[in-house]
N, C-alpha and C positions, 0 to 999 in steps of 0.2 A: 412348081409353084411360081406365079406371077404375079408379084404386088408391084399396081403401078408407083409412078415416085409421083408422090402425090400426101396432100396433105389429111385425106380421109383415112389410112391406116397406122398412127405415128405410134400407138399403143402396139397393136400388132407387132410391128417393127420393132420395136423395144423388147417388147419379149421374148422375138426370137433371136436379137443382137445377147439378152439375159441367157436364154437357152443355150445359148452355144458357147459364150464364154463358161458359162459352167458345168458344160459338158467337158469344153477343153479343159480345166482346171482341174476337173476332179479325174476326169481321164488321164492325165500327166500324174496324178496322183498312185491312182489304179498299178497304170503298167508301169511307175515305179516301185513299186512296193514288191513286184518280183525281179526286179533287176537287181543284182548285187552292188554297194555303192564302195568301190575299192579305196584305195587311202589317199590316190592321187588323183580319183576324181574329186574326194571330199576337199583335199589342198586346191584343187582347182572351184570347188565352187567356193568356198571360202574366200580366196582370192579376187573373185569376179565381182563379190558382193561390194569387194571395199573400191574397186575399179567403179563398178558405175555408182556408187557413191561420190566418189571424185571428180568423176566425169559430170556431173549434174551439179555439183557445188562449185565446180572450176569456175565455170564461166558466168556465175552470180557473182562471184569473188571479184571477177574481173569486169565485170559490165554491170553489175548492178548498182542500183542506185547505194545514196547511205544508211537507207534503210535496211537495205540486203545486207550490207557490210555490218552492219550492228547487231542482225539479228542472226547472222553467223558465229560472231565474235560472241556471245549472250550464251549461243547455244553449245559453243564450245567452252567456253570458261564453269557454264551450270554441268555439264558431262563429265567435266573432268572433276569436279569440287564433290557434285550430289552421287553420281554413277546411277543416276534414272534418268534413260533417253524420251520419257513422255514428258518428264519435268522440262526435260533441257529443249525439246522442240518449243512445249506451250511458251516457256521463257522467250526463245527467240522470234515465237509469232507475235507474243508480247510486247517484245522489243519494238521489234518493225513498225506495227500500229502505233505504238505511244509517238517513237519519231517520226512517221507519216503525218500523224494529226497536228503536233506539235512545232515541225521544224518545218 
């Protein structure tokens, strides 16, 4: 297959950047459902999750503007108080916007 790069197939292109992501996805899914998932790989993905968790919030912590810092701090105080992580994000998108427009 040859698609030039070029701005006549951007659909095309899309669908098959669509395609294959969700071949790869749901194929990750497939051949794990016959893999056995032992006790120390679960402690390890568990693990992994809170890492790039961190890894992604570090450096908004530390380089973001005051808006970042507010709508981290928003998202952690509503996490800890509600224990609903969809409340506690919209909070601290909330957050960030009100201080963006405002300050």
């Amino acid at each position: 297959m040859n698609i030039e790069l070029s701005t006549a197939y951007p659909l095309t292109i899309i669908a098959i950047m669509a395609l294959v992501t969700l071949v790869t996805r749901w194929g990750g899914v497939f051949i794990m459902s016959y893999v056995p998932i032992t006790d120390t790989a679960q402690r390890f993905i568990t693990a992994m999750s809170g890492s790039v968790l961190v890894a992604l919030l570090a450096p908004i912590a530390v380089e973001g503007d005051n808006g970042a810092r507010l709508a981290l701090l928003t998202t952690l105080v509503v996490m800890l108080v509600v224990k609903k992580p969809l409340l506690a994000i919209a909070s601290g998108i909330i957050a960030a916007a009100l201080f963006r427009q405002y300050f």
